[in-house]
MOPAC internal coordinates of N, CA, C and O (Angstrom, degrees):
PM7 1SCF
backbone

  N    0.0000 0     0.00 0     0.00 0    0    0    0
  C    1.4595 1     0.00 0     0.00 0    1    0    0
  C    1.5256 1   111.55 1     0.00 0    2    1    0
  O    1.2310 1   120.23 1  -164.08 1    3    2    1
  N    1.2268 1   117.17 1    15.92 1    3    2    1
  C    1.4466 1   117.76 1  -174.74 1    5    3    2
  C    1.4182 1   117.67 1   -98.86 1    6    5    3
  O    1.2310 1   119.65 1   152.04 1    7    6    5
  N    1.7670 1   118.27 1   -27.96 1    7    6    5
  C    1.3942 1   132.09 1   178.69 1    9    7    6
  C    1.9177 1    98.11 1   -52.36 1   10    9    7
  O    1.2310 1   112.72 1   -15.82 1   11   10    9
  N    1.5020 1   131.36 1   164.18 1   11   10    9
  C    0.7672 1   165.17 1  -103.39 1   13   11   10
  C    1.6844 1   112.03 1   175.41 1   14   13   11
  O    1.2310 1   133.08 1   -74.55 1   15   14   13
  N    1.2316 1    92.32 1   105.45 1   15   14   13
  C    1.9252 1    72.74 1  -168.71 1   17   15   14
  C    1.4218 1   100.84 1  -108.46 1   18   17   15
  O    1.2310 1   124.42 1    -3.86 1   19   18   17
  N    1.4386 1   109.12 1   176.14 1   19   18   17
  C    1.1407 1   110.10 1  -174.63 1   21   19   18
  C    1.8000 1   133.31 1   -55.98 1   22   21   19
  O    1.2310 1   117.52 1   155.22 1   23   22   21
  N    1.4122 1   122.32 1   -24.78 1   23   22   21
  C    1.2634 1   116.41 1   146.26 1   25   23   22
  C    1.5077 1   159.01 1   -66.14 1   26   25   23
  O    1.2310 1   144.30 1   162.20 1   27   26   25
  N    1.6739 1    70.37 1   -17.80 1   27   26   25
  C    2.2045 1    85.66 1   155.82 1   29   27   26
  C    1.2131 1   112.20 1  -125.13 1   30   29   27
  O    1.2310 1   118.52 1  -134.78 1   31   30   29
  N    1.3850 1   120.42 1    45.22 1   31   30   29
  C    1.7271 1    98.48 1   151.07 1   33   31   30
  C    2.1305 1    76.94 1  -134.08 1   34   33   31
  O    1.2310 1   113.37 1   179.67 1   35   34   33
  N    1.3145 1   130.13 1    -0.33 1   35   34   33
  C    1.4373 1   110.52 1   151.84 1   37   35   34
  C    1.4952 1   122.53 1   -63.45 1   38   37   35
  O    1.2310 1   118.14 1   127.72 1   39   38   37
  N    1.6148 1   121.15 1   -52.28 1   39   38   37
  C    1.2697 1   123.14 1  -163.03 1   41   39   38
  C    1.6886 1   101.35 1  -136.39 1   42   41   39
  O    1.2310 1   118.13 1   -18.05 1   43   42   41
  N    1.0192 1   121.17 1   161.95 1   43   42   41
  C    1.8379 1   133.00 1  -153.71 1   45   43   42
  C    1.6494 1    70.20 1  -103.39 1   46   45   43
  O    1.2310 1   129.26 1   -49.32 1   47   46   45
  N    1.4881 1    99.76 1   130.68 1   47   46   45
  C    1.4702 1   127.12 1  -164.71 1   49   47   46
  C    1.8006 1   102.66 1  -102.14 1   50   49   47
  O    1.2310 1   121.98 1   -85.83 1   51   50   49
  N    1.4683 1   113.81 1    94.17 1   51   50   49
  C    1.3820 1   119.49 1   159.67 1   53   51   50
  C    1.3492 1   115.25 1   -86.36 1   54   53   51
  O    1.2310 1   119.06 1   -64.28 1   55   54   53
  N    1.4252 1   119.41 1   115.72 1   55   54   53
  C    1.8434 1   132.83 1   142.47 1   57   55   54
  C    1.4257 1   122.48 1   -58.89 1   58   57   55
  O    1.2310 1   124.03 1   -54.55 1   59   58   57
  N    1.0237 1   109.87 1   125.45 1   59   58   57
  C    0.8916 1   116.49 1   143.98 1   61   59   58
  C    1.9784 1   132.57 1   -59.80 1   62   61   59
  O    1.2310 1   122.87 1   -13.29 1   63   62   61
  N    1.6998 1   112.10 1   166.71 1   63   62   61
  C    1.8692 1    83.45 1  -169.12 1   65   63   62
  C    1.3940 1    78.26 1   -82.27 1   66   65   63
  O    1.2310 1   100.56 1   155.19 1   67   66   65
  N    1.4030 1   152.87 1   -24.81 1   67   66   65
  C    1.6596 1   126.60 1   175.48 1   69   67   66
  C    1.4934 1   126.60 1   -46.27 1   70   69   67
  O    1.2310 1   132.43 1   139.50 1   71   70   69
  N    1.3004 1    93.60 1   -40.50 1   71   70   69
  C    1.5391 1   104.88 1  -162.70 1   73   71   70
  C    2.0932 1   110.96 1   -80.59 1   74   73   71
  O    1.2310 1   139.75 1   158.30 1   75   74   73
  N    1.0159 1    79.30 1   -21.70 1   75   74   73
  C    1.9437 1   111.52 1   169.88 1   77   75   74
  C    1.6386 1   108.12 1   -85.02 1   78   77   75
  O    1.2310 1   126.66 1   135.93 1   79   78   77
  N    1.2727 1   104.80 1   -44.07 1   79   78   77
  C    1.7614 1    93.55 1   168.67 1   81   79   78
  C    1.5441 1   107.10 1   -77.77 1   82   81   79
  O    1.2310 1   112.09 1   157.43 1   83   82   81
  N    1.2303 1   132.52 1   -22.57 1   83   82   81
  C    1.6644 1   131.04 1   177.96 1   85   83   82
  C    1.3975 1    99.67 1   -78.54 1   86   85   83
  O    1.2310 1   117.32 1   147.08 1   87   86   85
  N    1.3595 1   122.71 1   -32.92 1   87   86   85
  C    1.3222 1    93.13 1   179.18 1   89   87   86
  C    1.3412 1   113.68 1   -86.47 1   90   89   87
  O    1.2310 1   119.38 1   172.93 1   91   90   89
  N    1.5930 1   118.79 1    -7.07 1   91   90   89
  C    1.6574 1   110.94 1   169.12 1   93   91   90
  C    1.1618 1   126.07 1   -44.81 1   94   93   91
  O    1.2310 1   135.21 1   132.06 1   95   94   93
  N    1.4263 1    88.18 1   -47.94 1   95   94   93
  C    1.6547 1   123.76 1  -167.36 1   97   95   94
  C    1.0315 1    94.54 1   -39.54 1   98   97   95
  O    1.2310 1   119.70 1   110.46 1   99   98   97
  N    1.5842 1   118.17 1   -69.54 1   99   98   97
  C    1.8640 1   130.60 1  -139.31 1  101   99   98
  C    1.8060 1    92.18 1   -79.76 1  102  101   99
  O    1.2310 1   118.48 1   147.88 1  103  102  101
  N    1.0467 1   120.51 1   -32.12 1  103  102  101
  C    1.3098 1   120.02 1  -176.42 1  105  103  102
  C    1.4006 1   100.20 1   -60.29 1  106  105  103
  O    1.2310 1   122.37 1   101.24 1  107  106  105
  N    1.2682 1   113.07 1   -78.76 1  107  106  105
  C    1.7261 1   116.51 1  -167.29 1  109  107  106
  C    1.4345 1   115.09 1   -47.17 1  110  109  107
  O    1.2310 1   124.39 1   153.75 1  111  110  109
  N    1.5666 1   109.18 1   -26.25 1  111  110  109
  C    1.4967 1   105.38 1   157.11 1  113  111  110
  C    1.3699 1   132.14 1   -91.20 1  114  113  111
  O    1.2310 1   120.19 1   164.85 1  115  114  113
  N    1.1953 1   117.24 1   -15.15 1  115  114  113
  C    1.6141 1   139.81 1   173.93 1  117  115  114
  C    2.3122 1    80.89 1   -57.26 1  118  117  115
  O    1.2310 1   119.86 1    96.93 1  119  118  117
  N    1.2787 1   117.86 1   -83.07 1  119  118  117
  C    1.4998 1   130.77 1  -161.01 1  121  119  118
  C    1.9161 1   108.06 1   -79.49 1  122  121  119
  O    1.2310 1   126.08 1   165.62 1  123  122  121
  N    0.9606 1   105.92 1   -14.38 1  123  122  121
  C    1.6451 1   108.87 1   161.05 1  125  123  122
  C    1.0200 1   118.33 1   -74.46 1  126  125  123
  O    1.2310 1   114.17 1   147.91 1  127  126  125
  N    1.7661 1   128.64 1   -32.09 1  127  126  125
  C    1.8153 1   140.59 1  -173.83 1  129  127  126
  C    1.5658 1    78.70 1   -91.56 1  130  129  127
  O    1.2310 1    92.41 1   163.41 1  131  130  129
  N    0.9907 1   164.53 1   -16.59 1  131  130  129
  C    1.7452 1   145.01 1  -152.18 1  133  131  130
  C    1.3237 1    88.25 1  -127.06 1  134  133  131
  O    1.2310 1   107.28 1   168.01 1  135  134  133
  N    1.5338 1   141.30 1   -11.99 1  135  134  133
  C    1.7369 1   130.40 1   171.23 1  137  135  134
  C    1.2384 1    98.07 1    82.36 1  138  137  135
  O    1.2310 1   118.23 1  -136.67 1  139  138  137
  N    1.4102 1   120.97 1    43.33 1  139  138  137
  C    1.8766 1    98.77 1   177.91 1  141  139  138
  C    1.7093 1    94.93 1  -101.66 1  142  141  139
  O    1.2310 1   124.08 1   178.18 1  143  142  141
  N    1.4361 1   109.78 1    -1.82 1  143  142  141
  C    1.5244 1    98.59 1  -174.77 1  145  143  142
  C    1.9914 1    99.21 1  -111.10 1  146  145  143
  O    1.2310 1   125.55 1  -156.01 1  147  146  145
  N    1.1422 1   106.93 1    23.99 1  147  146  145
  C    1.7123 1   108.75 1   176.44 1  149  147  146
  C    1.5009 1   120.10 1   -88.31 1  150  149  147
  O    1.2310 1   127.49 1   150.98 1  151  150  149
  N    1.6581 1   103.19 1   -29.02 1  151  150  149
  C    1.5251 1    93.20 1  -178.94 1  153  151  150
  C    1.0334 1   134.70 1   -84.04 1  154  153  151
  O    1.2310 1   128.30 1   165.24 1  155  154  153
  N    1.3658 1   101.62 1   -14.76 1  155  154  153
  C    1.5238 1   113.40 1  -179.68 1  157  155  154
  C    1.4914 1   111.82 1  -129.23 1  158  157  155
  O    1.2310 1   120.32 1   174.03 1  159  158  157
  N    1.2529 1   116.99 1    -5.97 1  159  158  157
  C    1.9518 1   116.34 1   151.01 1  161  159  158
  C    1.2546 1   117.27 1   -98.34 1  162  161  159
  O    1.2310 1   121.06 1   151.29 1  163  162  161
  N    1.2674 1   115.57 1   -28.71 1  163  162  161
  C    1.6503 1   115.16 1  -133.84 1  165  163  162
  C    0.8748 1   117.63 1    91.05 1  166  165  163
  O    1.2310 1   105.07 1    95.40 1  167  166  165
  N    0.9637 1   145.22 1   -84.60 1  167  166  165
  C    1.6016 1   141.43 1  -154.66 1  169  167  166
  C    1.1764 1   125.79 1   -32.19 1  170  169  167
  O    1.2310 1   127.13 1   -61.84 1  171  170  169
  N    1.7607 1   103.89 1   118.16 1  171  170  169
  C    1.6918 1   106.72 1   176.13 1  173  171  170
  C    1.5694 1    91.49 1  -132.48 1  174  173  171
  O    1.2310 1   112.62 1     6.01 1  175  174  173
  N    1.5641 1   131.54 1  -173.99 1  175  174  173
  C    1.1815 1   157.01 1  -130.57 1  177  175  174
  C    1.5384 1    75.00 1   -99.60 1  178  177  175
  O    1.2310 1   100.96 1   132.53 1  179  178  177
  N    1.0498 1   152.22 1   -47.47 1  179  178  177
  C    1.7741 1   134.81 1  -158.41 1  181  179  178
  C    1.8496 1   101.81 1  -133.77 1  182  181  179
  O    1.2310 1   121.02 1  -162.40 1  183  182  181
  N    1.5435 1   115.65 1    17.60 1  183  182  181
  C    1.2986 1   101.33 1   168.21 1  185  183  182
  C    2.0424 1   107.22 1  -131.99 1  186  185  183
  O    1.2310 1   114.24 1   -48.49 1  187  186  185
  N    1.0655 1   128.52 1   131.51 1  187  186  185
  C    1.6029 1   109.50 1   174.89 1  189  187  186
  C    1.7674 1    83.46 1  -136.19 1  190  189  187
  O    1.2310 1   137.26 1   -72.47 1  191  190  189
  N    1.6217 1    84.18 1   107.53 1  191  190  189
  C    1.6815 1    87.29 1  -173.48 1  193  191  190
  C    1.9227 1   109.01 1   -78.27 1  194  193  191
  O    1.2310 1   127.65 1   -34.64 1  195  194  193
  N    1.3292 1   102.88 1   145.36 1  195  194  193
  C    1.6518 1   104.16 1   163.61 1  197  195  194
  C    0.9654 1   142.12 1    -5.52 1  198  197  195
  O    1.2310 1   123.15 1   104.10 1  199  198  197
  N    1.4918 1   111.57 1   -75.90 1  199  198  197
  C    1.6704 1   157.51 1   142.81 1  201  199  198
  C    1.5110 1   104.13 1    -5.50 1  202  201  199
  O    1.2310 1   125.57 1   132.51 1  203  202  201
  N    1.2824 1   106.91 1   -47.49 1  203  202  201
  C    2.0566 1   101.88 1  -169.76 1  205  203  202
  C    1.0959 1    76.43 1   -91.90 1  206  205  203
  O    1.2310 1    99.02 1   105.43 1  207  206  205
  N    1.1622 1   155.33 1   -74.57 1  207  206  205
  C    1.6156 1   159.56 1  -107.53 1  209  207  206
  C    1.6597 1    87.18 1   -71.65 1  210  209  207
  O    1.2310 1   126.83 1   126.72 1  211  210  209
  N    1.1570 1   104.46 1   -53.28 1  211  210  209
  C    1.9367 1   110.55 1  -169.12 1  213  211  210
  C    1.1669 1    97.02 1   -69.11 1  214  213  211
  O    1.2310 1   117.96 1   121.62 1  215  214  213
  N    1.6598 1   121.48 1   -58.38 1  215  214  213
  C    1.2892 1   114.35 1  -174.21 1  217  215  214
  C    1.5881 1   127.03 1   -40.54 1  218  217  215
  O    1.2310 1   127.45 1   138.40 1  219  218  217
  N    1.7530 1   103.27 1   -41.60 1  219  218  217
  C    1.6374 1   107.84 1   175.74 1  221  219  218
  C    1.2689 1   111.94 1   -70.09 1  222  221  219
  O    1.2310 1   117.18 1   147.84 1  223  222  221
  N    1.2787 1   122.98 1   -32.16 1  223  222  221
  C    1.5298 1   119.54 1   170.71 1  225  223  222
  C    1.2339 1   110.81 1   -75.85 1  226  225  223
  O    1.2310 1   102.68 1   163.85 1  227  226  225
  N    1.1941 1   149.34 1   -16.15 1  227  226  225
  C    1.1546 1   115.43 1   167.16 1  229  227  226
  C    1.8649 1   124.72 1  -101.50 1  230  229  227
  O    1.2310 1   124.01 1  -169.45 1  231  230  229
  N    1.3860 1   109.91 1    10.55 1  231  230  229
  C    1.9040 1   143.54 1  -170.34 1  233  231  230
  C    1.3638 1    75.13 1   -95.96 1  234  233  231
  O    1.2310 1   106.86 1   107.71 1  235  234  233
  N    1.4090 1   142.07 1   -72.29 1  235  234  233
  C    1.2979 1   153.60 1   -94.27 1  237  235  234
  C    1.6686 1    97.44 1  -133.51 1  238  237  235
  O    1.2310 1   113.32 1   -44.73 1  239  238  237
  N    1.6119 1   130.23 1   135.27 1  239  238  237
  C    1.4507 1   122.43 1   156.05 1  241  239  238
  C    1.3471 1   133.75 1   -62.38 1  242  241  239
  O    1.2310 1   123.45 1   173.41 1  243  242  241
  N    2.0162 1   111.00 1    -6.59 1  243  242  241
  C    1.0017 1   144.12 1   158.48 1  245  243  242
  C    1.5005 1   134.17 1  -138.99 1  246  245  243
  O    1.2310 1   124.82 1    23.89 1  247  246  245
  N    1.3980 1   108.35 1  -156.11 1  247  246  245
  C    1.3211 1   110.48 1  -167.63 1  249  247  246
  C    1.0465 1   104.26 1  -128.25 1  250  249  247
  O    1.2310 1   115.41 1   -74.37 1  251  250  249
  N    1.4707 1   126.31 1   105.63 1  251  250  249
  C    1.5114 1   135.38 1   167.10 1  253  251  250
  C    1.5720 1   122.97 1   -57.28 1  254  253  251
  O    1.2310 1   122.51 1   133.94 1  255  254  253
  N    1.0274 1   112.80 1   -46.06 1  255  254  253
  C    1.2867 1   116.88 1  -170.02 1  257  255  254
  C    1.9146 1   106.64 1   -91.23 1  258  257  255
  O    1.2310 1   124.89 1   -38.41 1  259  258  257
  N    1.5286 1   108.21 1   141.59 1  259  258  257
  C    1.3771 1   131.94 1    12.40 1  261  259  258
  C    1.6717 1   103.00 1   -82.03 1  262  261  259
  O    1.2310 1   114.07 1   -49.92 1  263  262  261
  N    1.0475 1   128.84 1   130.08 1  263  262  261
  C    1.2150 1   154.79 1  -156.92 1  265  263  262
  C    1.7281 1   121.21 1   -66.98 1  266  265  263
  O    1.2310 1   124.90 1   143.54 1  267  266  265
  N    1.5722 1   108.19 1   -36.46 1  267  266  265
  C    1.1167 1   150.32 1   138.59 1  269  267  266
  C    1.4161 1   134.07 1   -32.40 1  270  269  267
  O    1.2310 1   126.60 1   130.64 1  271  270  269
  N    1.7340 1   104.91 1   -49.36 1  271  270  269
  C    1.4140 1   111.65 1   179.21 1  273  271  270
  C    1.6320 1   123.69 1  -122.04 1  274  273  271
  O    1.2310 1   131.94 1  -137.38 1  275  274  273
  N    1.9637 1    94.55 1    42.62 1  275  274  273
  C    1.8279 1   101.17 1  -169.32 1  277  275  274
  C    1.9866 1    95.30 1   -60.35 1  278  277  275
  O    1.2310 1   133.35 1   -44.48 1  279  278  277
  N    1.6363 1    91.81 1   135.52 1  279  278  277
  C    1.9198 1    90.88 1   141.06 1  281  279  278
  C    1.3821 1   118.57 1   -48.85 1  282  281  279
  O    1.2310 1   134.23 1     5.13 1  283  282  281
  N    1.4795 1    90.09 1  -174.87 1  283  282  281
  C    1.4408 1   114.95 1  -178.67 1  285  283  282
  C    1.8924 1   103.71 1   -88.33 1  286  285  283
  O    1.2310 1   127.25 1   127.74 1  287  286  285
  N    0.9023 1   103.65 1   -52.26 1  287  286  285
  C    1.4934 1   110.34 1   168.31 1  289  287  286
  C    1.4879 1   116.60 1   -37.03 1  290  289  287
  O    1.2310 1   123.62 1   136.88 1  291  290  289
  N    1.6310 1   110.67 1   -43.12 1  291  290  289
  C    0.9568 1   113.70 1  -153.20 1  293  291  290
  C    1.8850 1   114.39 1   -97.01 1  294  293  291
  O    1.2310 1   122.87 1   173.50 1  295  294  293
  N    1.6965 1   112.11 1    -6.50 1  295  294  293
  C    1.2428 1   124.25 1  -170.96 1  297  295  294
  C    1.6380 1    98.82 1   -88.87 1  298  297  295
  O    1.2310 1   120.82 1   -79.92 1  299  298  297
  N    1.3575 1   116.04 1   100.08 1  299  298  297
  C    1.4184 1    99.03 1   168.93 1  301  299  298
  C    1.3142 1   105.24 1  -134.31 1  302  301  299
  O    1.2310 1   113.87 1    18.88 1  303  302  301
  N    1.2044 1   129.21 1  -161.12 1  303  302  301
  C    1.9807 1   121.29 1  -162.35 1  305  303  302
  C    1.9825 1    91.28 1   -92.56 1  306  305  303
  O    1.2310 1   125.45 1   140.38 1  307  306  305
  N    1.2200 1   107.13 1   -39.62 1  307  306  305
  C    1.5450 1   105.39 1   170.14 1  309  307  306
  C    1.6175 1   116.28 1   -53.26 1  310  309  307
  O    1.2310 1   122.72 1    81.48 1  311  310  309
  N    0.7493 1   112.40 1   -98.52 1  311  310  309
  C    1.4782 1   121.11 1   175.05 1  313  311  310
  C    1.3428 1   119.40 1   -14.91 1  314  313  311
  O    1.2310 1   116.99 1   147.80 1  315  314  313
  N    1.5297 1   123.32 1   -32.20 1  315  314  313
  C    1.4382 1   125.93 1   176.83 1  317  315  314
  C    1.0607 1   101.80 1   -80.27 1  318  317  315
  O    1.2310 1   118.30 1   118.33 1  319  318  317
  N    1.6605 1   120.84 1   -61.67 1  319  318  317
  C    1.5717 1   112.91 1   175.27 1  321  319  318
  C    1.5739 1   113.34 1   -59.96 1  322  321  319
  O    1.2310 1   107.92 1   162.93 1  323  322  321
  N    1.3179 1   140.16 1   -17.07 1  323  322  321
  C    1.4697 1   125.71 1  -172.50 1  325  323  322
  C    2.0591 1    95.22 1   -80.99 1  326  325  323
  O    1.2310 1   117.67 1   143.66 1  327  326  325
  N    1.6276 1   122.04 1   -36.34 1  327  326  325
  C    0.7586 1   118.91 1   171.69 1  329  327  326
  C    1.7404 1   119.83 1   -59.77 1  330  329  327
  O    1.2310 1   115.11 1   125.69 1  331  330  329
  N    1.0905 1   126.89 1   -54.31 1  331  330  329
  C    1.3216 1   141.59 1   169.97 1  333  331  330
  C    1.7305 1   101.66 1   -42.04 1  334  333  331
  O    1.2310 1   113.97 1   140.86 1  335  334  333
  N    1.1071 1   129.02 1   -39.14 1  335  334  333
  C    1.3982 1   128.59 1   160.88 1  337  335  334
  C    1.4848 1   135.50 1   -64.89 1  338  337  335
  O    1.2310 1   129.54 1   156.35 1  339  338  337
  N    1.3251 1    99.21 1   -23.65 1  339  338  337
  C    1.6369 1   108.44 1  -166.14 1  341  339  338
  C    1.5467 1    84.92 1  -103.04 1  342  341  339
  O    1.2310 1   117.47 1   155.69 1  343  342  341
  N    1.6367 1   122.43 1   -24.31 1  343  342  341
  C    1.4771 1    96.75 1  -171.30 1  345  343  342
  C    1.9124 1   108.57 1   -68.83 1  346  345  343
  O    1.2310 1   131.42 1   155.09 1  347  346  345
  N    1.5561 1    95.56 1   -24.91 1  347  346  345
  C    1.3137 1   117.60 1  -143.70 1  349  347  346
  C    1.4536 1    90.99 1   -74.88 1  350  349  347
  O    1.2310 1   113.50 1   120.93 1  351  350  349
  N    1.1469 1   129.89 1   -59.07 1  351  350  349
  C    1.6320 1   138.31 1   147.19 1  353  351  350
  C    1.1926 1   113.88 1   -15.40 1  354  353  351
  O    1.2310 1   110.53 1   159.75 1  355  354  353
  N    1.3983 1   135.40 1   -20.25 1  355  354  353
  C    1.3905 1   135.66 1   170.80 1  357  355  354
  C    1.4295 1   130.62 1  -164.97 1  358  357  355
  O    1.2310 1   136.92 1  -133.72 1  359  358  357
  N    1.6831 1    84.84 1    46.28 1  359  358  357
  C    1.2191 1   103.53 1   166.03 1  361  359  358
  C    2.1954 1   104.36 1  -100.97 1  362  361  359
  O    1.2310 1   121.31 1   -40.94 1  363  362  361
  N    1.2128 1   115.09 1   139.06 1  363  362  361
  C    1.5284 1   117.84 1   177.30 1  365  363  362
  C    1.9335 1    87.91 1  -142.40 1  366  365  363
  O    1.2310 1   134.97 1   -42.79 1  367  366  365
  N    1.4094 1    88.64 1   137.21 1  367  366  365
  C    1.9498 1   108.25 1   154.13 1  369  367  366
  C    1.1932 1   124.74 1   -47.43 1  370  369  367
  O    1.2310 1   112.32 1   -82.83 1  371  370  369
  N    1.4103 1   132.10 1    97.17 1  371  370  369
  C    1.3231 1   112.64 1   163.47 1  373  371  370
  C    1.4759 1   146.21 1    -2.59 1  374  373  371
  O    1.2310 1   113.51 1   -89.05 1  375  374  373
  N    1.3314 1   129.87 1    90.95 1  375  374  373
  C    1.6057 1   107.13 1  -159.71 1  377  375  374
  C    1.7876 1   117.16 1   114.33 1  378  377  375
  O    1.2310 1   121.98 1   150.92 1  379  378  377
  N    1.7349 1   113.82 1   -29.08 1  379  378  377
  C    1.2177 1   113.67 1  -157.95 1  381  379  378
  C    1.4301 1    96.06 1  -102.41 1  382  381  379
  O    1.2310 1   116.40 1   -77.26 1  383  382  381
  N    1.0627 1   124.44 1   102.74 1  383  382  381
  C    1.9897 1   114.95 1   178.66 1  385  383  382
  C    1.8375 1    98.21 1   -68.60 1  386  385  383
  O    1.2310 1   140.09 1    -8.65 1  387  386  385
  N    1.6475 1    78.64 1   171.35 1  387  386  385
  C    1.5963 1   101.63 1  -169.18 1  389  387  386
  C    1.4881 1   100.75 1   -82.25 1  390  389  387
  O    1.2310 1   109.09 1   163.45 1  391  390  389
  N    1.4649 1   138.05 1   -16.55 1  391  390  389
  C    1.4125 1   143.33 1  -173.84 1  393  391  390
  C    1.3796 1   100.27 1   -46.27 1  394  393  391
  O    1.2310 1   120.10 1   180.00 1  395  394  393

């Protein structure tokens, strides 16, 4: 994920906050299908346990998850980055314990 493709190293790459919530999107599902959010949320591809759901709501001024299907209300430049933090907080590698 480090290469550079040919449209951002031509022109300085502005998002939109849509185009910034799609790429949330693909991320949290890009590392949700690989289990990096199971060891320490749960979360795998067919389980999004309770437990985080409350937990992000109550870390969170809202509720991220399902992650996929924010309102309109609910897409703002905060909220993506407060989400992008809380995943990041519990995101671990497959394989790598917390020791």
């Amino acid at each position: 994920m480090n290469r550079r493709y040919y449209s951002s190293r031509k022109n300085k790459v502005r998002l939109s906050l849509r185009e910034l919530y799609v790429k949330l999107q693909n991320l949290y599902l890009f590392f949700r299908d690989k289990d990096y959010f199971k060891e320490q949320a749960g979360i795998t591809k067919h389980d999004l346990p309770s437990a985080i759901q409350h937990e992000a709501g109550i870390e969170l001024d809202f509720q991220p998850f399902r992650i996929t299907k924010w309102s309109v209300a609910d897409l703002t430049e905060d909220h993506v980055f407060d989400t992008l933090e809380f995943l990041y907080d519990r995101a671990l590698a497959p394989g790598v314990g917390l020791g």
